[in-house]
N, C-alpha and C positions, 0 to 999 in steps of 0.2 A: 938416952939414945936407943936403946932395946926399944922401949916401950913404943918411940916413933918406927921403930923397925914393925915393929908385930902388930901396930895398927897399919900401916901400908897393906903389911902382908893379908891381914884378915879382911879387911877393906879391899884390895886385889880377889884374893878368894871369894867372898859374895859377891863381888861385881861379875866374876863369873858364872858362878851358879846360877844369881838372880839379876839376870842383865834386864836394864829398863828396856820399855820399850821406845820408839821413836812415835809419839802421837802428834805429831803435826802436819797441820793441814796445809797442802800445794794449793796453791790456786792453780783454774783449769784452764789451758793453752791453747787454742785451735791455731792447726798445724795445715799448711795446703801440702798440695804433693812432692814439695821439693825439700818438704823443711823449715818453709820459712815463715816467721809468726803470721797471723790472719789478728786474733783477736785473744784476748786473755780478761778472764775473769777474776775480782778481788773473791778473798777469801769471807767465812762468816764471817769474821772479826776485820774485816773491809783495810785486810794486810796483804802488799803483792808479796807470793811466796814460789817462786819459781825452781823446782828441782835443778841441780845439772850437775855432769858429770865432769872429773877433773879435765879439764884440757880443751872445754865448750867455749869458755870465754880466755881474752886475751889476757895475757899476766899483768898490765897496766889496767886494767878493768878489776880483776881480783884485788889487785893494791888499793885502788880506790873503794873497790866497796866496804875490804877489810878497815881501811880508815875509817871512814865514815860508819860503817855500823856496830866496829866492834872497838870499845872503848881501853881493851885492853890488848890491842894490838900493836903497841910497844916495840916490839919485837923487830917490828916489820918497817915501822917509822924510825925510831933512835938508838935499836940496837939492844934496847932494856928487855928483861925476861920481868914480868911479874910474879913474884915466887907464888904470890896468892894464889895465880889461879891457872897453876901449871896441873895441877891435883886434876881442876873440873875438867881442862883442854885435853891432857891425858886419858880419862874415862872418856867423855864426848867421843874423841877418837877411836877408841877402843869399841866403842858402844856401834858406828856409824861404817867402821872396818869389817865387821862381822857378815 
């Protein structure tokens, strides 16, 4: 029990010290003057990768995208926490909060 405590703790601590960084690539969005999309470009890796901030899209659009793209959104479909990867969603957070 200690020893899962003071790996959190030292794991927490270097995550602060030595926060990753965020290296991925947006594809690029042409915007006319109101706002509204014109045209958007894939990424190198020919992946659409659209920045936005919380509250851009409608909370049934976030539901669906998290289904669909994120396989361990559990959470959000049946109620299930996946203990696995409460660890990486926590840091992710942490990393993307800052």
């Amino acid at each position: 029990m200690m020893t899962g405590i003071a790996f959190i703790l030292l794991f927490t601590l270097l995550t602060l010290i030595f926060p990753l960084r965020d290296r991925v690539e947006y594809s690029t969005v042409v915007l006319d003057d109101q706002g509204v999309v014109i045209h958007a470009f894939l990424t190198r890796d020919q992946q659409w990768r659209m920045k936005i901030v919380p509250g851009e899209i409608s909370p049934l659009s976030e539901k669906t995208i998290l289904a669909k793209e994120d396989k361990y959104a559990g959470l959000l479909i049946t109620g299930f926490i996946n203990p696995l990867m409460r660890g990486p969603a926590s840091f992710l957070f942490r990393m993307r909060t800052r």
